[in-house]
Phi, psi and omega in degrees: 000126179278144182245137159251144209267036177332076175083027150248127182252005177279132196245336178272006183269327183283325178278344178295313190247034170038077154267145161326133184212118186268122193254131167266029196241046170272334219254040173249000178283339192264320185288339199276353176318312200258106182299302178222156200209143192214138193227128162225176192181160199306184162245199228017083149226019142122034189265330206257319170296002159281283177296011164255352150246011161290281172307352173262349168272306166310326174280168178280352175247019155247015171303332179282355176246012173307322165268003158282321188256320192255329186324131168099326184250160199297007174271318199334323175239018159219089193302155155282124173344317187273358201307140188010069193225005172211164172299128172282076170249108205296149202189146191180080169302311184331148187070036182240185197275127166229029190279131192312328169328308177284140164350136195281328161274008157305295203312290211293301186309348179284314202257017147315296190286331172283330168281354166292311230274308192279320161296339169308299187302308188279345201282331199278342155276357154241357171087028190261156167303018160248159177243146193226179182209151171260064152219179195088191180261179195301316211255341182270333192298290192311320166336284149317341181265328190244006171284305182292325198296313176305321176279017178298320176100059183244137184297333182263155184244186187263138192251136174245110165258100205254151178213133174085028187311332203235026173322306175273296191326320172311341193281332183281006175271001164286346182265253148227139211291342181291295168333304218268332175297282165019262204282001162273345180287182200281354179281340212257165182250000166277004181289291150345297177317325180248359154325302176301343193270319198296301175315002176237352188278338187286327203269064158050031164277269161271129196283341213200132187225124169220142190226167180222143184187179195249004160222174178270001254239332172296308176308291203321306199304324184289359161061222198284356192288338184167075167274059192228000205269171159223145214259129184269357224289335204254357188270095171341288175347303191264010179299315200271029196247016152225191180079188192225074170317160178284343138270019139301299206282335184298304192308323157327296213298290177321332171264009164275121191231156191060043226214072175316113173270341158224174189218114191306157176318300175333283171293345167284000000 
């Protein structure tokens, strides 16, 4: 019986415990050409099941589980260069507050505390020598994380994967767009935030960025503030590399047995 994975977006939970696993991982041989990289789409169309597989190929502390995870889909026997070659740092905006109603310092302190939460998560999850505090703004925190990781002097550098980038903000275009200008500029702090990013991809820090969300229009806004990504969403190439095509799903449906794919008046 095929188990299908119904609201799990985790890519080592779906290949560990045998899920249905529709495989996208021809198109990481094709993103890797591209240092950063920025892809949106509507949502639940699989963007968090991407970036959970991006990271499991990529970061350094699942090389040893590389056969495990990937064996049987099509990267698997022809790896990439890059293959489990960087520190992984994960950014996952969903769930923070975005109702026009809240305070523009609701707003900062909410997506303060979620890049603290993450840079938290990653030093601990490589185990590095740095200390961080949850003050300052989201871009002096995130700062401080890659200002100490350089100096550890370590041979792998860091891949940054935001997934769910423009969650709250999209939300704040219901309000006033001035607002929504405000804190994307380069004075605003999510602007700042990625101000810092931009500023390490020159200092040999971060090698590689790819972020997903469902328009584009929160980066566009930041103009020269972060001009660095190329954008895949409109690149034919990069249609199917989320989603389902309809011969996916034919193929699913065929491998399914004992299963009534419709169901009569009668039976219902």
């Amino acid at each position: 019986m095929i188990k299908i994975p119904y609201g799990i977006s985790g890519f080592e939970t779906i290949r560990k415990e045998s899920f249905k696993y529709i495989d996208k991982t021809k198109y990481i041989r094709d993103i890797e050409k591209e240092a950063y990289c920025m892809y949106v789409r509507p949502r639940r169309f699989g963007k968090t099941l991407f970036t959970t597989t991006l990271d499991a190929y990529y970061s350094i502390d699942k090389k040893d589980e590389y056969e495990e995870l990937f064996k049987g889909l099509d990267i698997y026997d022809n790896p990439t260069e890059k293959r489990n070659s960087y520190y992984i740092l994960n950014f996952n905006f969903s769930g923070m507050l975005f109702d026009t109603k809240i305070d523009i310092k609701e707003l900062e302190k909410s997506f303060i505390e979620k890049v603290y939460q993450h840079c938290k998560k990653f030093i601990e999850r490589y185990k590095l020598s740095i200390n961080i505090e949850n003050k300052g703004t989201a871009a002096s925190i995130l700062e401080n994380v890659l200002v100490s990781f350089q100096g550890l002097h370590l041979q792998n550098n860091i891949y940054i994967i935001i997934d769910e980038y423009d969650h709250f903000t999209n939300g704040l275009l219901e309000g006033e767009c001035k607002t929504f200008l405000n804190i994307l500029g380069r004075a605003g702090f999510v602007g700042a935030f990625y101000e810092v990013i931009k500023a390490y991809t020159d200092y040999n820090v971060v090698e590689r960025f790819f972020a997903t969300g469902v328009v584009p229009l929160t980066l566009d806004s930041m103009t020269s503030g972060f001009n660095i990504t190329t954008s895949l969403t409109l690149n034919p190439q990069y249609v199917a590399m989320t989603g389902l095509t309809e011969e996916e799903v034919r193929k699913v449906v065929n491998e399914v047995e004992n299963i009534p794919l419709f169901l009569t008046e009668e039976k219902i």
